[in-house]
C-alpha positions in Angstrom: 1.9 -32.5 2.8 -0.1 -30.3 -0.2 -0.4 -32.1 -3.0 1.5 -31.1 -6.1 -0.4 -29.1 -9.2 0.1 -30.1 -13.0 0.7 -27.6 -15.4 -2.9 -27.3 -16.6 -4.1 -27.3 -12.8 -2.0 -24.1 -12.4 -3.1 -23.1 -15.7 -6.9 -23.7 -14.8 -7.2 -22.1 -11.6 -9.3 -19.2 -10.8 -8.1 -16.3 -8.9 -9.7 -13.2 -7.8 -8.2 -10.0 -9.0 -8.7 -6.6 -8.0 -10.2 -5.4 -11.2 -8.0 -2.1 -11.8 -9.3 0.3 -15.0 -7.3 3.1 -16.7 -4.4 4.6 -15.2 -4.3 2.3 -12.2 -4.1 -0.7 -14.3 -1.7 0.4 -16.2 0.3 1.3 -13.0 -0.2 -1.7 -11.4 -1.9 -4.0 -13.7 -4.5 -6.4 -11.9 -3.8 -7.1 -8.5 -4.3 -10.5 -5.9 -6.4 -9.0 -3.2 -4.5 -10.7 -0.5 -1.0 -9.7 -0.6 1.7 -7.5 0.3 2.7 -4.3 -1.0 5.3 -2.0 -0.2 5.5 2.0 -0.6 8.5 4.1 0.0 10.2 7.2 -0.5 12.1 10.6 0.8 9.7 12.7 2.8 8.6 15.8 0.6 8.7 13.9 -2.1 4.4 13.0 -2.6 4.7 9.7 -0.6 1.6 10.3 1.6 -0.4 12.0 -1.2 0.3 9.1 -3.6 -1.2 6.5 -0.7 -3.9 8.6 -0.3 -4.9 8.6 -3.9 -4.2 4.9 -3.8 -6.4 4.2 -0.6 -9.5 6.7 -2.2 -9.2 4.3 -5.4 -8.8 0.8 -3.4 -12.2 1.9 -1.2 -14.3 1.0 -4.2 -12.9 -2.7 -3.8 -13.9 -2.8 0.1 -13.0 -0.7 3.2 -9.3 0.5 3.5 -7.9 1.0 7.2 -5.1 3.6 7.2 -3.1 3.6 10.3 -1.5 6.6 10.6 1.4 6.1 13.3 3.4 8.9 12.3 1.2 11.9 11.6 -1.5 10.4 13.3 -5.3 12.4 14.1 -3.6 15.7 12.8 -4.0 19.3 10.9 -1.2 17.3 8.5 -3.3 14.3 7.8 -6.5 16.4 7.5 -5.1 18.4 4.8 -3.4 15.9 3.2 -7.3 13.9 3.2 -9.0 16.8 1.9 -6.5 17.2 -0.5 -7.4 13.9 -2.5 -11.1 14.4 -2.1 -11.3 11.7 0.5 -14.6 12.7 1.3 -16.3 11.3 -1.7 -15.6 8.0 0.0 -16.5 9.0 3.4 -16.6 5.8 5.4 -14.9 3.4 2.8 -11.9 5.0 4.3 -11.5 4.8 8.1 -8.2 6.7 9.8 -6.8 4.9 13.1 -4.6 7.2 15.3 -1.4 5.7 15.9 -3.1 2.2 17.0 -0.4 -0.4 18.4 0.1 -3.2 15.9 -1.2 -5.8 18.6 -4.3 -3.9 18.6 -4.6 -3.4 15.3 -4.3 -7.2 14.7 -7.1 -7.7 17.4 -9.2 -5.3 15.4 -9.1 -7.4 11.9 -9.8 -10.6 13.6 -13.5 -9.2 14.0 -16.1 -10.1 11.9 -16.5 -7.6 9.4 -13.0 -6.1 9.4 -11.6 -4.4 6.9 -9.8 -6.4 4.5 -7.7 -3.5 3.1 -5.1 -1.9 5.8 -2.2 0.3 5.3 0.1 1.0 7.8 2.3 4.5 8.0 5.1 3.6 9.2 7.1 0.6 8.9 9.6 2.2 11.5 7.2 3.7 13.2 5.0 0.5 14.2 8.7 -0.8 15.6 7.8 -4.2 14.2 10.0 -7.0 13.5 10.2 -9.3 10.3 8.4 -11.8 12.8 6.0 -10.1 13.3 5.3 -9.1 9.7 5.3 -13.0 8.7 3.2 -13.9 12.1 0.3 -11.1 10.8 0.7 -12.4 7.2 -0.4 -15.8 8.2 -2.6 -15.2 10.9 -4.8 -12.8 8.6 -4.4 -14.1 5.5 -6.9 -12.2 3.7 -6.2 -9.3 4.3 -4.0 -7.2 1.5 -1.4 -5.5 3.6 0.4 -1.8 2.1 2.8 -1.1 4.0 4.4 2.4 3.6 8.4 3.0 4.3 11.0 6.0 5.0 13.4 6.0 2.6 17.5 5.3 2.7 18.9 6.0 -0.1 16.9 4.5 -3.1 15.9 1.7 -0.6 13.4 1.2 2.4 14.9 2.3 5.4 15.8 -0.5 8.0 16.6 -4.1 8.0 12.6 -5.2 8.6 11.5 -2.9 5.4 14.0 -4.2 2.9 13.0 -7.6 4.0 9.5 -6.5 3.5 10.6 -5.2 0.1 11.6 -8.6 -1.1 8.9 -10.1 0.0 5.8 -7.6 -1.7 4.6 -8.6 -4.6 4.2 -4.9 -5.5 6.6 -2.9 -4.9 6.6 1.3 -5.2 9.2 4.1 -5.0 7.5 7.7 -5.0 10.5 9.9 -5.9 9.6 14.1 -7.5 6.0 13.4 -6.7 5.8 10.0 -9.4 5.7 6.9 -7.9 7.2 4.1 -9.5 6.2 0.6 -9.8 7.8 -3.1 -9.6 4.2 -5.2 -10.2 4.1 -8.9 -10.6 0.8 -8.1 -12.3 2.1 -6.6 -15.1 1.7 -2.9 -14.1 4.5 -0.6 -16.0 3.7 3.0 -16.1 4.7 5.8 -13.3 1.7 7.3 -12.0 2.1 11.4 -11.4 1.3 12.2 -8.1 1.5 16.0 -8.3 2.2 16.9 -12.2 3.8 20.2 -11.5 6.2 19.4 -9.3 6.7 16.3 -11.4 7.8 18.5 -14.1 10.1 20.9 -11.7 11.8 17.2 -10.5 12.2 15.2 -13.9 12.0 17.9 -16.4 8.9 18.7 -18.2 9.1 15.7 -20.9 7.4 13.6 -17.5 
């Protein structure tokens, strides 16, 4: 049985934090490197561009493994790359082609492994709540993003909303802004695409 902190144990502890700077920090605030976040939204909407953006700015924290198991190794994904400038990262940001979650958990038990790994879809990966928890604990260093369809102004599925609950950041990208529920103390939309921001919300966003 763990033992039980005081106040000024909890109080005195020292965590690592992602150190976020400017718009991101005001976004999301400071981040725990070794969580769960969860991203969803309607497609057209900026979703993949907004994880893009997020992945190019998480590289400079350690390498970010984006498994792409919807659009996969395509014209679509190569666009949408170039279109956030991925290539000033080059390698800090690694694309996996529709690997199998089973795989993929083989993969980060390496020496070496990333420690930054999205995974595009939630439905597409067909993976139960189980399975979510089981990777959780069996890699628990890792900080996992998962990125969801939308159903309404919810994730789509049983296995996302419970994902949803669970994420200690939380985003819904809606009219190209994505919109954030940190524990961290993150506030502020960030604008994914600023004129089609304005043609969505009105041009006081």
């Amino acid at each position: 049985m763990a033992r039980a902190l005081s106040v000024s144990e909890l109080y005195a502890k020292k965590r690592k934090l992602l150190a976020f700077e400017g718009e991101w920090e005001k976004h999301l605030g400071q981040p725990e490197p070794f969580k769960t976040w969860l991203i969803w939204g309607d497609s057209s909407n900026g979703k993949t561009t907004y994880v893009l953006k997020l992945a190019k700015y998480l590289s400079q924290f350690g390498k970010v493994l984006y498994n792409s198991m919807e659009e996969g190794d395509s014209e679509s994904m190569k666009k949408a790359f170039k279109r956030v400038g991925m290539e000033d990262v080059r390698r800090r940001v690694m694309l996996l082609d529709n690997e199998p979650m089973n795989e993929l958990e083989e993969r980060l038990k390496k020496k070496k492994a990333p420690k930054i790994v999205i995974i595009d879809t939630v439905q597409y990966s067909e993976m139960t709540f189980s399975q979510y928890k089981h990777l959780k604990e069996t890699l628990p260093n890792v900080l996992w993003i998962y990125v969801s369809h939308e159903d309404g102004k919810l994730p789509d599925g049983k296995v996302a909303k419970r994902i949803r609950r669970d994420a200690m950041i939380k985003i819904r990208v809606v009219g190209f802004k994505a919109f954030p529920t940190s524990r961290y103390g993150g506030t502020e939309p960030y604008i994914v695409w600023q004129e089609g921001a304005d043609k969505y919300h009105g041009s006081e966003f």
